[in-house]
C-alpha positions in Angstrom: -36.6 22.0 -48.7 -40.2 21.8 -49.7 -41.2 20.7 -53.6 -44.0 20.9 -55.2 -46.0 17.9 -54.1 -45.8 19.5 -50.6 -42.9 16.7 -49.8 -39.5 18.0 -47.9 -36.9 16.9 -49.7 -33.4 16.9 -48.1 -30.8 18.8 -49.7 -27.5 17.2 -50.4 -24.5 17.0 -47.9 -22.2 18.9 -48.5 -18.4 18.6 -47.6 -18.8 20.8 -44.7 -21.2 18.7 -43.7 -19.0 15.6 -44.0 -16.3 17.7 -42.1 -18.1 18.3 -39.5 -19.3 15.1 -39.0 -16.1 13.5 -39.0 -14.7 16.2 -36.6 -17.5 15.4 -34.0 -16.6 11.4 -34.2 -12.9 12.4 -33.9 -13.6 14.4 -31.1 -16.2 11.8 -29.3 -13.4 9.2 -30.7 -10.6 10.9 -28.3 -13.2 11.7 -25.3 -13.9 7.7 -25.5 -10.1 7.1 -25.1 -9.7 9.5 -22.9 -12.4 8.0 -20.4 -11.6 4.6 -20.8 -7.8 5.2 -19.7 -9.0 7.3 -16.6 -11.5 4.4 -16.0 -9.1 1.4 -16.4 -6.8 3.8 -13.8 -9.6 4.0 -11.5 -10.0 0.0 -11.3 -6.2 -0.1 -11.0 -6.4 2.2 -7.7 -9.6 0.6 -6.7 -7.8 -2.5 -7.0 -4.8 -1.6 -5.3 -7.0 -0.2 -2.4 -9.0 -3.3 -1.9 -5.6 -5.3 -1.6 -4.2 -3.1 0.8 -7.2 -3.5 2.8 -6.9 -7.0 2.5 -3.3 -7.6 3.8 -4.5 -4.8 6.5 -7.4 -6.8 7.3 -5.3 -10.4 7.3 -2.3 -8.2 9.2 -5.4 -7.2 11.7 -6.9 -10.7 11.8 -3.4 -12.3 12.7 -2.7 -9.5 15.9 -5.9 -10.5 17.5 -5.5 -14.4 17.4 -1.9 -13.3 18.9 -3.6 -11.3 21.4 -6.4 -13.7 22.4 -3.9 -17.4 22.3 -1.5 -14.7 24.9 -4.5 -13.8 26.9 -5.5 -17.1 27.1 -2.2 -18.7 27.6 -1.9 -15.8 30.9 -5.3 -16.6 32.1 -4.2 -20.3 32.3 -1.2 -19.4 34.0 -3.2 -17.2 36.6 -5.7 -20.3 37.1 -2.9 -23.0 37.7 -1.2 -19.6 40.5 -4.6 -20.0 41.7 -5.1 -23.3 42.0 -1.3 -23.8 43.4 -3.0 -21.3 46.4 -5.8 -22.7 46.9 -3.3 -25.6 47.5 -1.7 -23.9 50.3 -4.3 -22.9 52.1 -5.9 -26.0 52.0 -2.9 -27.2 53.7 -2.1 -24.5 56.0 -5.9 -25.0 57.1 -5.0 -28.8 57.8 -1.5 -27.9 59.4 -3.7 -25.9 61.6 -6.5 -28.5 62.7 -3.6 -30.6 63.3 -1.8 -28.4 65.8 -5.1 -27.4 67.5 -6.0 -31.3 68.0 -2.5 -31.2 69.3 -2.7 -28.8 71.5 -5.5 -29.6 73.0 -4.0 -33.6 73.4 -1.5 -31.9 75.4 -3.6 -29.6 77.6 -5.9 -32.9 78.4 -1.8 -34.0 79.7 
């Protein structure tokens, strides 16, 4: 309120004032809480999430060095059938030059 020397002068607090006061920090007091709890919840979940993506992840990581040491254990296995073929016919081509020399040693008879 203005006084004579053109200064405002501020009038005393009353207890409503006070009251009021005290109710807004109460209420800002219990909103605080409030937010806190629901934000220590959310780290718990986002927690929880991130080690469930973790073991998936690991879980994930552990099927695919199956799957690639079978793949590659099969693919040997193909390779050595292979091989044990190409064997064969190596041989069977030999057996063959044999028996033609052969036969034609007997036709020169």
């Amino acid at each position: 309120r203005p006084v004579a020397n053109g200064n405002v002068q501020a009038a005393p607090a009353s207890p409503e004032l006070f009251s009021a006061v005290d109710s807004l920090r109460e209420m800002l007091n219990e909103q605080s809480a409030r937010l806190n709890m629901e934000l220590t919840q959310i780290r718990e979940q986002t927690q929880n999430i991130v080690s469930e993506l973790r073991s998936e992840f690991g879980a994930w990581q552990q099927r695919t060095s199956d799957f690639a040491s079978d793949t590659r254990q099969e693919l040997t296995g193909l390779h050595d059938e292979l091989n044990a073929y190409a064997g064969l016919v190596e041989g069977a081509a030999a057996v063959q030059d044999t028996l033609q020399q052969a036969s034609q040693s007997l036709a020169q008879v």
